[in-house]
Residue, then its C-alpha position, 0 to 999 in steps of 0.5 A: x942464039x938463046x934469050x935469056x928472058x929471066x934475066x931480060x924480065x929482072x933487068x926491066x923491073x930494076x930500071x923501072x924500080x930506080x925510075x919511080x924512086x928517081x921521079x919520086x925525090x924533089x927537084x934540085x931540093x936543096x936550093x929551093x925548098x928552102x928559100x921557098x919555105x922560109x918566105x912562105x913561114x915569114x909571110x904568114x907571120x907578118x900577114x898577121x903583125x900589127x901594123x902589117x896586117x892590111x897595111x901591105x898588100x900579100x902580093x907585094x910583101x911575097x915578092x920582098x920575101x922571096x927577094x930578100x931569101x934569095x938574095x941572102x943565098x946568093x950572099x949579096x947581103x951583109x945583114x940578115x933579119x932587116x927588110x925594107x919594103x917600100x909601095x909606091x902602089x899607094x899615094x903619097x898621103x898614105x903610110x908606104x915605107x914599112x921596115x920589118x924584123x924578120x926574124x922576130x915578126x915584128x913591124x919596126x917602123x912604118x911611115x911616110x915616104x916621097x917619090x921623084x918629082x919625075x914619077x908623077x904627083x900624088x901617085x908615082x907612075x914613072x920610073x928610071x934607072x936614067x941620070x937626071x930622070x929624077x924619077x924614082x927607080x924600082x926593084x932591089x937596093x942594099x943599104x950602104x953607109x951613112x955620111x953627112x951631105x947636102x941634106x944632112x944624114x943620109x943613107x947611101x943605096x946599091x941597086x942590085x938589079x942591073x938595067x932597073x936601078x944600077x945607076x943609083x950610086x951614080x944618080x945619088x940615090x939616096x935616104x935623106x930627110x925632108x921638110x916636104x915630108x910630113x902631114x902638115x905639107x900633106x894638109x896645105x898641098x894634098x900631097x907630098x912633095x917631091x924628090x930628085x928621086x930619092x926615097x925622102x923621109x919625114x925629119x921627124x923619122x929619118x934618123x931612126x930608120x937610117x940606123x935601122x936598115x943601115x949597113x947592108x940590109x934589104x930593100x925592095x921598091x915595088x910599083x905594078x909597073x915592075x911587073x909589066x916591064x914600064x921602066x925606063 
């Protein structure tokens, strides 16, 4: 049998040719570059923003980011450019609900925000996703619509993650106004006071901010305890 080593030779550069092209292109490029991109250019637009800048640790604001582009792929939010993020990592007494336009790099409101009654004192510790925890839940929300219930205007909430906050419809987790939030409780208790789990705002802000993420934007919750799996 003869051997065509000419022939044998062309066969071999040509595979070894079509190897380094194929390794060369990126991997499944189209589904995360972009996601990728657009949460790295908008994290370091708003590290930058007034208001934001020392005022969000990097680390929690990347984890909103790449939710919020994801989620928006995956075509579980109706509205785009509204991101609500909300650090239970800090204290009552602190500034930790924060509401950004990402498309225009801007802070839109930034204020006080309490915990369920369930997660702890001055400093929410526990979470649930468990009916009559009365324990703040963590992770992704969509907001839904507004309606008029026991504390007045409120804002309903969907958790998007199964297991971790699911059950917030059926818990009535909800964005509501409170008396117990505001610097004059703050002042008389050292602390805020506290929900059945809610996020509850101060009267002096809750309207504005229920008009501005209303209707399918982006919410994240975030305390350590997300990353290492202490939820109930």
């Amino acid at each position: 049998m003869t051997i065509n080593f000419v022939s044998v030779r062309m066969n071999h550069l040509l595979l070894s040719a079509f190897l380094l092209i194929f390794l060369a292109l990126p991997l499944n490029a189209g589904a995360v570059a972009p996601q990728g991109s657009a949460a790295n250019t908008a994290l370091i637009t708003l590290l930058n923003t007034p208001g934001i800048k020392g005022a969000i640790h990097p680390k929690v604001l990347r984890k909103a980011l790449e939710g919020y582009y994801a989620l928006l792929e995956q075509g579980r939010l109706a509205r785009e450019g509204i991101l609500t993020v909300i650090d239970f990592n800090r204290p009552s007494v602190d500034r930790r609900i924060f509401v950004l336009d990402i498309e225009q790099g801007r802070l839109l409101h930034s204020g006080l925000v309490a915990h369920g009654m369930g997660s702890g004192e001055g400093m929410a510790e526990r979470f649930s996703n468990i009916p009559g925890s009365h324990q703040s839940s963590l992770g992704f929300f969509s907001t839904g619509a507004t309606y008029q219930g026991a504390h007045g205007y409120s804002l309903r909430l969907e958790g998007l993650e199964p297991g971790l906050n699911d059950n917030a419809a059926m818990r009535s987790i909800v964005i509501h106004g409170a008396k117990y939030v505001s610097d004059d409780f703050i002042r008389k208790h050292g602390r805020l006071g506290r929900s059945h789990g809610c996020p509850a705002l101060s009267f002096s802000s809750f309207q504005q901010v229920i008009d501005l993420i209303k209707g399918g934007s982006c919410l994240f919750i975030y305390q350590d305890a997300l990353d290492g799996n202490q939820v109930s």
